[in-house]
C-alpha positions in Angstrom: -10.8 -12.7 -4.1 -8.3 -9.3 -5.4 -6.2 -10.0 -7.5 -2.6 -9.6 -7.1 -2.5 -6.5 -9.5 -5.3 -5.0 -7.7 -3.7 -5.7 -3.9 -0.9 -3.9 -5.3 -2.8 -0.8 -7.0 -4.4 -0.5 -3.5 -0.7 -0.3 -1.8 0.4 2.0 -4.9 -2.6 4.3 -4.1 -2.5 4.4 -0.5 1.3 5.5 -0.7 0.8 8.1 -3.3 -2.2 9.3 -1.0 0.1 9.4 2.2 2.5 11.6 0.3 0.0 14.3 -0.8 0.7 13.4 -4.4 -2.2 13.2 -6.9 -2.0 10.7 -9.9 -0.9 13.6 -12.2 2.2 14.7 -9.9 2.9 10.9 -9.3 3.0 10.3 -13.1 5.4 13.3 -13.4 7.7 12.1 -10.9 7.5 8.9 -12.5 7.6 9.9 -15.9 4.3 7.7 -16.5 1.0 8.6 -18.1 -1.6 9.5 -15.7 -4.0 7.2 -17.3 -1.5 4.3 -16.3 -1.1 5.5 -13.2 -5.1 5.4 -12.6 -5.1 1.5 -14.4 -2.2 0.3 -12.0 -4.0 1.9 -9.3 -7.3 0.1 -10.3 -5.6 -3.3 -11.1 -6.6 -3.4 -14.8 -2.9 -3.4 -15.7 0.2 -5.2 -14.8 3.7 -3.3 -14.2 6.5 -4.1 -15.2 10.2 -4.3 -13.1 10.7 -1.0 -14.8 7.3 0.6 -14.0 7.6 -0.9 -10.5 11.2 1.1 -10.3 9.8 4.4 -11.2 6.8 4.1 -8.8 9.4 3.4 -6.2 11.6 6.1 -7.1 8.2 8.7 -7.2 6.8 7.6 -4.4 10.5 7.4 -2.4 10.1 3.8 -1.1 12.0 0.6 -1.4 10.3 -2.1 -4.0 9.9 -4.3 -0.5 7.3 -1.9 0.7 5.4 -2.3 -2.4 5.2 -6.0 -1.7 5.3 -6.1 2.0 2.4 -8.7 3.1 1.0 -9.6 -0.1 0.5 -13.0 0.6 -0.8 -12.7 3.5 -3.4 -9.9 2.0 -4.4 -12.1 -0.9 -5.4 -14.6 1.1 -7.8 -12.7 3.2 -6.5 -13.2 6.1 -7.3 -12.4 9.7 -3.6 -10.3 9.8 -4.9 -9.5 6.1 -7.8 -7.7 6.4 -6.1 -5.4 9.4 -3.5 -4.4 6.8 -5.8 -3.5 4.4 -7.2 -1.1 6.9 -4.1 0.2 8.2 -2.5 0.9 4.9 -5.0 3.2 3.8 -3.9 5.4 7.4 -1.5 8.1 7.9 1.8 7.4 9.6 0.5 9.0 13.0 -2.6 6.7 12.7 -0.5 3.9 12.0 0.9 4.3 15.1 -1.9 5.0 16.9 -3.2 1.6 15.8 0.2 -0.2 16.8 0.1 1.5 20.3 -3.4 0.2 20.7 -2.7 -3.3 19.6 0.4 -3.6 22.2 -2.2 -2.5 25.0 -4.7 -4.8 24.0 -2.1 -7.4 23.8 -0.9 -6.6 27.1 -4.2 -7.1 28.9 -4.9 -10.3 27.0 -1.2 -11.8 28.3 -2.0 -10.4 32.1 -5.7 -12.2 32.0 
């Protein structure tokens, strides 16, 4: 079972990832070593508020997003698993996967 730290390394990577940044460029916008960045990202090291707060303010999100659904991720859930799969997707994908879902939803509920 992840870790907390290491569900939230995953979420910090996929988001630096979706905004073209590398670790380098996220660590300069964050004013954070590299190196750090690559242990957060990994899970081998726990932020603090104030580390959480600069990778929001690199990566332009709210903390929430950060922490959206970990619960329901740690627990390897079902709803889990398929946000561990969609995370790692590009906003368009995203949607694509979200249109897809409704359809499929729609078919079930007509059946």
């Amino acid at each position: 079972m992840e870790t907390i730290a290491e569900i939230f390394g995953k979420r910090v990577r996929s988001l630096r990832k979706q905004r073209g940044l590398s670790q380098e460029k996220l660590s300069e916008l964050c004013d954070l070593h590299p190196t750090y960045i690559g242990q957060i990202e990994r899970g081998e090291k726990n932020a603090s508020l104030e580390t959480i707060m600069s990778l929001c303010k690199g990566l332009d999100v709210p903390p929430s997003l950060l922490f959206e659904n970990i619960g329901a991720v740690s627990e390897k859930t079902i709803p889990g698993d398929i946000y561990d799969i969609v995370i790692e997707m590009s906003e368009n994908e995203q949607k694509a996967v979200y249109d897809i879902i409704k359809s499929i939803k729609a078919i079930i509920n007509s059946l």
